[in-house]
N, C-alpha and C positions, 0 to 999 in steps of 0.2 A: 623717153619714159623714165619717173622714178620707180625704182621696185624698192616700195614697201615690204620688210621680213615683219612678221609676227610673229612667234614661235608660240607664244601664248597666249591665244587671245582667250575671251571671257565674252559669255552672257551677261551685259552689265546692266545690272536693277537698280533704279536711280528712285529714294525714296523722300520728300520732302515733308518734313513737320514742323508743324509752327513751334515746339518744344520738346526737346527731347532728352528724357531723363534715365538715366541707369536702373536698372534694377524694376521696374517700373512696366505696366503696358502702355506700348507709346502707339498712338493710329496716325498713320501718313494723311495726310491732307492731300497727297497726288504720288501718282510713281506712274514710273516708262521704263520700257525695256528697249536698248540700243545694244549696240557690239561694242565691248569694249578690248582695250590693250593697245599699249604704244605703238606699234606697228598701225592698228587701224587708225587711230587718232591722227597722225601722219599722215595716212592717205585718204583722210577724210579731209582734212584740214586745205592738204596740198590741193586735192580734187575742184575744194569749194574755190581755189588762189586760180583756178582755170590751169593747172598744169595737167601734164595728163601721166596719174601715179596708176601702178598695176600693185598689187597686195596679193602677199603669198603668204598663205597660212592654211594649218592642219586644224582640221575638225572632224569631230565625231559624236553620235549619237544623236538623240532627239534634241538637244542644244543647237548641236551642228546643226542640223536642218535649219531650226529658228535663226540662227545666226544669217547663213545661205540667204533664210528671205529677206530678213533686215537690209544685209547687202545689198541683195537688187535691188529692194526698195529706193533706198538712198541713193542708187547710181553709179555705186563704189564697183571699179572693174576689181575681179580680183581672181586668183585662182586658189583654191582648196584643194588640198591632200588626203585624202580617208585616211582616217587612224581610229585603231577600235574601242577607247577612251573615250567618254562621254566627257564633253569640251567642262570647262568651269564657269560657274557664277560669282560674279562677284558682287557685290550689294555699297552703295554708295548713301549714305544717312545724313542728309542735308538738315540743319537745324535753321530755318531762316530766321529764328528770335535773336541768334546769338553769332548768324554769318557764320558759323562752324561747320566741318566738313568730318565724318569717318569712314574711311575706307574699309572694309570687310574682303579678304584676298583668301578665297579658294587655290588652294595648289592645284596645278593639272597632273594626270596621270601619268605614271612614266611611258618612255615612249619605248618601242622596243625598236631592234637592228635596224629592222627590215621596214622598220617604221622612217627612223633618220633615213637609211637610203632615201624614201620613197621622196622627202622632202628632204636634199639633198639633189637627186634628179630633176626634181622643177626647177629649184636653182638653177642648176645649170641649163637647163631648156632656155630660164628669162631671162636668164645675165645678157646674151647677145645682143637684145635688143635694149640695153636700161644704158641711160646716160650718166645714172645718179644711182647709187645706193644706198639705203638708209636700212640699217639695222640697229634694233631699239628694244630696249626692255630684257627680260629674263630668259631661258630657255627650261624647257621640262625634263626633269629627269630623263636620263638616255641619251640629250646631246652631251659632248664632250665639251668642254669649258674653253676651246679655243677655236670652238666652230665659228665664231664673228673672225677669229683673227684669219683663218682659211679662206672664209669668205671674200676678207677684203682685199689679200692677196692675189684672188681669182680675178677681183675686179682691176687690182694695179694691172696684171698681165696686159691686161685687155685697153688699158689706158681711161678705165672706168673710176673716178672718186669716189668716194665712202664717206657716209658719217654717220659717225658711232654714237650711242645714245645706251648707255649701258653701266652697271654697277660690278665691282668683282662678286665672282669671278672669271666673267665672262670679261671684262675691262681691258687689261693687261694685256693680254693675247692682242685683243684688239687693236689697241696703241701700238703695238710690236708692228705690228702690217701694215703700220703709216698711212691710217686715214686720213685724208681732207681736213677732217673738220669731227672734233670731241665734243659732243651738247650732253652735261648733267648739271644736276643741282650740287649743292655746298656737302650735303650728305655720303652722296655719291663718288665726290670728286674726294674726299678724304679716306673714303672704302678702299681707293686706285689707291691713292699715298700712304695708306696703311697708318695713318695715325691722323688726331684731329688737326685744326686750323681756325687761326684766328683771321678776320677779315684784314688785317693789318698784313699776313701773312698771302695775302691773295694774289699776287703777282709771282711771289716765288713758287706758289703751288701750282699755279700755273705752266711757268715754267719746268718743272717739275714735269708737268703732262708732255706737255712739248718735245721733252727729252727722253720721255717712255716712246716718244712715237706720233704722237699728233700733229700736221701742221700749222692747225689752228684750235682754239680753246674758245666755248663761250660758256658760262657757267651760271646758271640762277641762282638768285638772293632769295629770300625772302619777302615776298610783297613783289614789287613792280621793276626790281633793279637786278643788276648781271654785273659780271666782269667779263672780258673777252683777253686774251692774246691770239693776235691777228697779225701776220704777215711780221713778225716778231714789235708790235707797239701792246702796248697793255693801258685798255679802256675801261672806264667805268660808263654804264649806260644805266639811264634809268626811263620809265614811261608814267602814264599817270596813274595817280592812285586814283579806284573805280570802287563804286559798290559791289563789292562780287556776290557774286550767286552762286557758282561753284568754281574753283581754282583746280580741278583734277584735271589734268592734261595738258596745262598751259604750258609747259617742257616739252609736250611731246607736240603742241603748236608752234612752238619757236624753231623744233629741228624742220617741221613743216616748210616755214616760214623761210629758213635756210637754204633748204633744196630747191623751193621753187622760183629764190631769186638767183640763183646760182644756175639752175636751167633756163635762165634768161639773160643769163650775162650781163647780170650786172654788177657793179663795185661792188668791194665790202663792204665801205659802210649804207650799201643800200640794202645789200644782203643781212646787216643786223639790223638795220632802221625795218625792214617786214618781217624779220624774227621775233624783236621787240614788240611790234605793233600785234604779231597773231598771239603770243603769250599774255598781252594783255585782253585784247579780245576774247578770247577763250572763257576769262571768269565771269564775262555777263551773261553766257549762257544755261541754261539748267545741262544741258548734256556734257558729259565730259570730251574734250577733244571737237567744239564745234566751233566756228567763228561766222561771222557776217560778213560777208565782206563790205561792207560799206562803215562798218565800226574800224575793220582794217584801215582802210584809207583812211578815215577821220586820224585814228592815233598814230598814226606814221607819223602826224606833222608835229606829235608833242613828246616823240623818244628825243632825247638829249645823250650826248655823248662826251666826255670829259678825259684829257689823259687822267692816267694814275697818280 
């Protein structure tokens, strides 16, 4: 089993307009409501690659409920935590005139003590059974800032891998407790280094991670391309370039992509050639965090891989 963490997930309202202008009243031509947050995207993603992902996350109020049905809905095994915080929305503003994307991010509520316990104690109820863990995305006022790196500590004991999918200040801690396997974009990965980077710069900041604590580094560009430090080589990979539709979750497809070939034993570079393939897939879909899998299999055979 991979156990998917969400810590914050979101009611995600996905809005599409054929123009969308500032200041202005703009009317959607369509909108849907799905679950969104890196965590779920994960185990959505993993779920559709046939692996069998479990998703742990706290919800509350009349969202939470909505969220709860969506889940069954889809098929998505998951377990939920009550916490008495009405869960958040976030709103996604697709411009398809211009192939643009805006994200809109609701903070969630703080969480209180006896709230962390509560999700805290499911952790450890799923850890026993999870062969993989992926922890991804932000956590809500209340958790402490090295709750990812406790976690994957939990998992070392256990002789469980980790991969971490996270920005400081949750990052660091992270790295410290020697995950598997570090999945961020170019933004993210400079937040950890604490200063920016130039793409010329990309194998040292790489390494860089590597020496915080990673074993492994794959890192998104912009558009359809990564860098990776794997098994200590430094790669450049790139997929094809796609009309996209929306690109929100294609990160949190690729740590998908990650997991599920890594609970199937196979190489690395098979395990970035379906990282590659589900981050690209991902942008021809309207919902964030969904792939096909039959788009999967097509682009696996057109990810390229290059030393540095």
């Amino acid at each position: 089993m991979i156990l998917c963490v969400c810590l914050n997930p979101a009611l995600q309202r996905t809005l599409t307009f054929k123009s969308l202008s500032l200041r202005r009243v703009n009317r959607a031509a369509s909108g849907r409501h799905s679950v969104g947050g890196k965590g779920v995207n994960v185990s959505r993603v993993a779920t559709a690659l046939g692996a069998d992902a479990k998703l742990l996350l706290p919800l509350g109020g009349v969202r939470g409920r909505e969220i709860r049905r969506l889940l069954r809905r889809e098929g998505l095994s998951f377990r939920a935590v009550d916490v008495s915080g009405e869960t958040r929305v976030c709103t996604t503003l697709v411009d398809s005139g211009s192939s643009s994307v805006t994200e809109l991010v609701e903070e969630s509520a703080p969480f209180s003590v006896s709230e962390v316990r509560s999700v805290q104690r499911a952790f450890d109820s799923l850890l026993p059974r999870a062969r993989l863990v992926v922890l991804s995305g932000t956590a809500p006022a209340g958790f402490p800032h090295d709750i990812y790196g406790r976690w994957i500590a939990m998992a070392r004991k256990r002789g469980i891998p980790a991969l971490l999918d996270a920005a400081e200040p949750w990052a660091r801690p992270g790295l410290e407790a020697k995950p598997w396997f570090f999945r961020a974009n170019w933004a993210e990965m400079e937040s950890v280094l604490g200063r920016s980077a130039t793409r010329k710069e990309g194998q040292a900041a790489m390494e860089a991670i590597r020496e915080f604590g990673a074993r492994n580094v794959l890192i998104s560009l912009d558009g359809p391309d990564a860098m990776a430090d794997v098994d200590g080589r430094f790669l450049r990979l790139s997929s094809p370039r796609l009309n996209t539709v929306n690109p929100i979750g294609s990160g949190d497809a690729m740590a998908a992509g990650l997991a599920a070939a890594h609970l199937n034993n196979r190489s690395m570079a098979e395990i970035l050639r379906l990282a590659m393939a589900c981050g690209a897939a991902n942008v021809l879909t309207p919902t964030a965090g969904t792939v096909r899998p039959a788009d999967v299999r097509r682009l696996m055979r057109s990810v390229r891989f290059r030393p540095g």
